[in-house]
N, C-alpha and C positions, 0 to 999 in steps of 0.2 A: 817259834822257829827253832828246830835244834840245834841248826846249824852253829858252830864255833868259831865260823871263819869270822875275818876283821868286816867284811862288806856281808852280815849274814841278809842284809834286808836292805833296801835302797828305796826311799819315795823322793821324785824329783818333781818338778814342775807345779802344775798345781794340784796333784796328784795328792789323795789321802788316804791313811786308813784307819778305820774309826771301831771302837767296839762300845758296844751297851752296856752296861754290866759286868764287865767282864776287864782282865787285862793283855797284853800285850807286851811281849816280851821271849825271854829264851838264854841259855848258856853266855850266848855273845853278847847279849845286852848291857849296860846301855850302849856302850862305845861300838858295837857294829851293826846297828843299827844306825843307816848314814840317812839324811837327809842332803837333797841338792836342790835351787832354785827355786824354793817355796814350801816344797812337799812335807807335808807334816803326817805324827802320828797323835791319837787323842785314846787314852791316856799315853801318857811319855811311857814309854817305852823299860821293864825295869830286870833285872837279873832274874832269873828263872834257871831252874835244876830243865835240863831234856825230860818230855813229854815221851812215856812208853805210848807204844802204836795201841791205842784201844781194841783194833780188830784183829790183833795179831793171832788170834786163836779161831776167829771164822773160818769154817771148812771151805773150799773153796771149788770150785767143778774141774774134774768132772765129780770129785767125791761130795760134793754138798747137796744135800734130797732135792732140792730146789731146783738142778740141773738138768735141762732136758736128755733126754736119750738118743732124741732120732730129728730127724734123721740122718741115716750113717753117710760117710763121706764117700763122694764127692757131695760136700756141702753146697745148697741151691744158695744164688743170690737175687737181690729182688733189686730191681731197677723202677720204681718208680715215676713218671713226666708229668701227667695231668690227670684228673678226675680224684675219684677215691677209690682206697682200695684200704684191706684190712689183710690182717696175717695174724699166723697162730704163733705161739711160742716154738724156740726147737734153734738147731743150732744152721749156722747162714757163715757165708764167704764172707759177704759182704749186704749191707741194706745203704742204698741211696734213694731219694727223693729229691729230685729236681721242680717238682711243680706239683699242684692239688694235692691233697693230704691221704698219709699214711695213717693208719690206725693200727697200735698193737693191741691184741687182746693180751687180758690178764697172764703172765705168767713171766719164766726167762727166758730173754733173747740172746746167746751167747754167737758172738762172731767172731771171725777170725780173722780177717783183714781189717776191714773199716768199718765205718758208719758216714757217710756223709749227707749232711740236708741243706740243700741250694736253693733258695727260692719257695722251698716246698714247706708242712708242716708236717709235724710228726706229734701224735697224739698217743697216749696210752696210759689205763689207769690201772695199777697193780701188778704196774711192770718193772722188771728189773734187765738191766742190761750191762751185760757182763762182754770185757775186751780179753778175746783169749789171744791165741798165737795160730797160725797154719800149722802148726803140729798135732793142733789139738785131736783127742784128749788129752794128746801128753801135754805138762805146763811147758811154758814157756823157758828158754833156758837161760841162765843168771845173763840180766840187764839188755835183752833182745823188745826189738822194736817190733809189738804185735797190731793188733786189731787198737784202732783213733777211731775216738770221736769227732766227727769236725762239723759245727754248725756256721753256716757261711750266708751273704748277700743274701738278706732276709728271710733267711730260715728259720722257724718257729719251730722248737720243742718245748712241748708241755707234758709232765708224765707227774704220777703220782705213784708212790712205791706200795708195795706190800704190805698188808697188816699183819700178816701171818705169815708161817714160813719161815725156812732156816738162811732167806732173805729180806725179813720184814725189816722193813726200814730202809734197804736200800736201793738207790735210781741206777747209781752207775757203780758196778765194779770191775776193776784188770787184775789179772793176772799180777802176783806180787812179783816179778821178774819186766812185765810189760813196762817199758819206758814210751812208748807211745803215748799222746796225753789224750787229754778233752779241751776243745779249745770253742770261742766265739767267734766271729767277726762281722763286723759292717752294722750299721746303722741298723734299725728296728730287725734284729736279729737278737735271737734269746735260746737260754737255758731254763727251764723251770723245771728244776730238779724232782721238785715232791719229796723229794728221800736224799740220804746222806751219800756223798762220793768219795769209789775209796782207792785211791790208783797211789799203792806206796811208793811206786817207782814210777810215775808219770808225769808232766806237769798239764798244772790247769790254768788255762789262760785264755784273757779277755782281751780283745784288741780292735779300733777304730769305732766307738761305738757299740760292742756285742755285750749283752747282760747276762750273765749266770748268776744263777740262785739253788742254793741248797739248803736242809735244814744241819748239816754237817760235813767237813770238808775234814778229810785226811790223804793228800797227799806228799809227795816229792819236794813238790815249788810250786809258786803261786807267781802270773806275769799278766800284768795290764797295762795298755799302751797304746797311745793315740788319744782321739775326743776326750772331753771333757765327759761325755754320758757315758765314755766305756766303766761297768762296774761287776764287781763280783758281791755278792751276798750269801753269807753264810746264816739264815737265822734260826735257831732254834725254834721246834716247834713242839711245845712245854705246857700249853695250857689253856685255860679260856676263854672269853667274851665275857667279862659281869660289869654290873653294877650298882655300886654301894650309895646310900642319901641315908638323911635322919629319920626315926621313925617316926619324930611328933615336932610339931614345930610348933606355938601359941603366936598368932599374928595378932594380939592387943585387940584395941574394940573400938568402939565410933557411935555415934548414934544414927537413927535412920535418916537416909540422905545425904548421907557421909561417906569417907571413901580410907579404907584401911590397906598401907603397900609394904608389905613387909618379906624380907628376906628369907628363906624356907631351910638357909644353908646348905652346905658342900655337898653336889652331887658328883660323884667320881668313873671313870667307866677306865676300866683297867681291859685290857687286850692281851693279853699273852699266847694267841695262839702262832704268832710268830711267821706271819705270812711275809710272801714277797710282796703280794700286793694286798693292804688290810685297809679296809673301809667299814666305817661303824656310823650308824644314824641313830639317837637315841630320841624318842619320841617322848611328849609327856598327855596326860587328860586327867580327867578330874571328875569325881560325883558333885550333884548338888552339896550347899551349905545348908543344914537343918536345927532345928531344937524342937525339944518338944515330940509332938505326935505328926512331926512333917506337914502341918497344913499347908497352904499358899501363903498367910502370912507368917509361917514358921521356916520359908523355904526361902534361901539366895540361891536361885537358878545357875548353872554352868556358864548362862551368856552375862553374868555382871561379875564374871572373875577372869583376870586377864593374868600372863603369864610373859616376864621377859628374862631368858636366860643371862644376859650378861657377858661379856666374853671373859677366855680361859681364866682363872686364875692360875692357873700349873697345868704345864703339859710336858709328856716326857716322852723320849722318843725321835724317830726320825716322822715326822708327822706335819700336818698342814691341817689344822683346827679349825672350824668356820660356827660361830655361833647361830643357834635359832634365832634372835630376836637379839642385836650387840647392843640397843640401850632401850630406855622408856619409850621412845616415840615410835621403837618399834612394837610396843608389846601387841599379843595374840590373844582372842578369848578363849578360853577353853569349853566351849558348847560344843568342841569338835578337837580329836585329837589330834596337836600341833609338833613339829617336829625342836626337841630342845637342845640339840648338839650333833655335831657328825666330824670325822676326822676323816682323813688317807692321808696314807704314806705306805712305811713297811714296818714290819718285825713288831716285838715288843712294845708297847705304849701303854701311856696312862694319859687322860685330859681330868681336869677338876673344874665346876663352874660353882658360881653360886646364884639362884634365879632368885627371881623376884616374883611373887604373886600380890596382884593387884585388887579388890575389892568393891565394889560400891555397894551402899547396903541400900535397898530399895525400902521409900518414906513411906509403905506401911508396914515396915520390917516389926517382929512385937523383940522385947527385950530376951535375952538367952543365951547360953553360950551352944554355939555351934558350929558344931563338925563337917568333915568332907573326907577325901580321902583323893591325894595327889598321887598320881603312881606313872613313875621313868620307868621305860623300859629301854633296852637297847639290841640291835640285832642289825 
């Protein structure tokens, strides 16, 4: 927050704001960053130099290549109520959706009044949309209230930004003058940005319930308010899905008839692709156990080796972890590939488990040491 004022940040009620990785902070801090009646911040809050605008140098339309051309004004508006319907890029009065879904195809949608979506959904992948001013082309002029976004009483947008383009990466942009914002409201009502928001003069705000999601936020001010489910999320989207385990583990020995249950060590699945909504199921399977020239009695089959994940040892994250198999009595054989961990939640995460694999050796096993090969995968 660069703000300097004594009150630059206020969380009251039960109200939080929480960062991964990351800190929290500004000019004013710690001392105007206030807390009232519960509201906390995680990490505390700490002194900070002002953050330069990252996109202060982004061209902006109508001079950025990315900006549609046509058609010329009087700009058409689309009113959408029921069914479906699709639209091309280009520049608009105004787009609402009251009911059945809207689709944009790929490209910019620059408008100049509104955007409002009531009820309706609003769909588009490698789209950006951009709040001008009723002047436009001309920009907007210092601190004029142009084209809002406003997602209302169960309005759903979903968009995903640009990969390319002298707007790759971005969902929403305003006009650097436009103080009109982007806002939520009401219960199962959302934003699903796909791409970063950048309204330097606007605020973005969540209220009774409404969720917005971005993977970066630069504007004005930030306001949320009402329910307890009302949230905003900013998370980065930085990276991959993997999964790290050991490459050899020795599970000790037994004789035939006997039964060997030994721990395989730390399987890890790291997540950083930084979703709003991220769900991961990590599965495990197994080859037979052999020595020798793999005969019958050189082979421990897939159906006499059983598999129990154990739950988390470490998880990180805003996440809800749920083990394959939480202790012995649940274990699984692996004759068949079992599932060995799954999480949701959002953003960034990590979970760590450590399984167990089970063994019995069948009484006409002959003596030797042998191999198998255990293989997690995760997706």
């Amino acid at each position: 927050m660069n703000s300097t004022n004594s009150q630059a940040a206020l969380v009251s009620g039960t109200a939080t704001v929480t960062t991964t990785g990351g800190t929290i902070g500004g000019p004013a801090a710690p001392a105007g960053f206030a807390t009232s009646g519960g509201g906390s911040y995680s990490p505390a809050p700490t002194n900070q130099a002002a953050a330069t605008d990252p996109y202060a140098a982004l061209a902006q339309c109508p001079a950025a290549t990315a900006c549609p051309t046509t058609p010329a004004a009087p700009y058409p508006s689309v009113n959408h109520i029921s069914g479906n319907q699709t639209i091309n890029p280009g520049v608009y009065t105004s787009i609402a959706n009251l009911g059945g879904t809207l689709t944009l195809n790929p490209g910019t949608y620059v408008v100049t009044t509104g955007i409002t979506i009531s009820g309706g959904k609003l769909n588009g992948t490698g789209v950006t949309i951009y709040l001008a001013c009723p002047t436009y082309p001309t920009a907007c002029g210092t601190l004029t209230a142009g084209a809002f976004f406003a997602d209302q009483t169960g309005g759903k947008t979903t968009l995903s930004a640009p990969t390319t383009g002298a707007f790759a990466g971005f969902s929403i942009i305003a006009d650097r003058n436009n103080t009109a914002g982007v806002s939520v409201s009401g219960n199962g009502t959302w934003i699903t940005g796909g791409g970063a928001i950048y309204t330097a003069s606007g605020k973005l705000t969540a209220t009774s319930g409404g969720k917005a999601s971005f993977t970066r936020a630069v504007v004005d001010s930030v306001e949320t308010s009402g329910s307890n489910s009302t949230q905003i999320s900013v998370i980065p989207n930085t990276g991959t899905l993997s999964i790290s385990l050991p490459t050899t583990a020795a599970l000790g020995s037994a004789a035939p008839g006997g039964t060997i249950s030994t721990a395989l060590g730390q399987v890890t699945v790291s997540d950083g692709r930084g979703l709003a909504t991220s769900t991961w199921t990590a599965t495990v399977s197994a080859t037979n156990f052999t020595t020798g020239t793999g005969t019958p009695a050189q082979t421990i089959t897939t159906a006499n080796v059983s598999y129990w994940s154990g739950p988390a040892t470490s998880a990180n994250g805003t996440v809800t972890t749920t083990p394959g198999q939480n202790d012995a009595s649940a274990k699984q054989s692996l004759n068949s590939s079992r599932p060995a961990f799954s999480s949701s939640g959002n953003g960034n995460s990590s979970a760590s488990w450590n399984p167990t694999v089970v063994i019995t050796i069948p009484a006409a096993a002959v003596a030797g040491t042998y191999t198998s090969t255990i293989t997690h995968s995760v997706a």
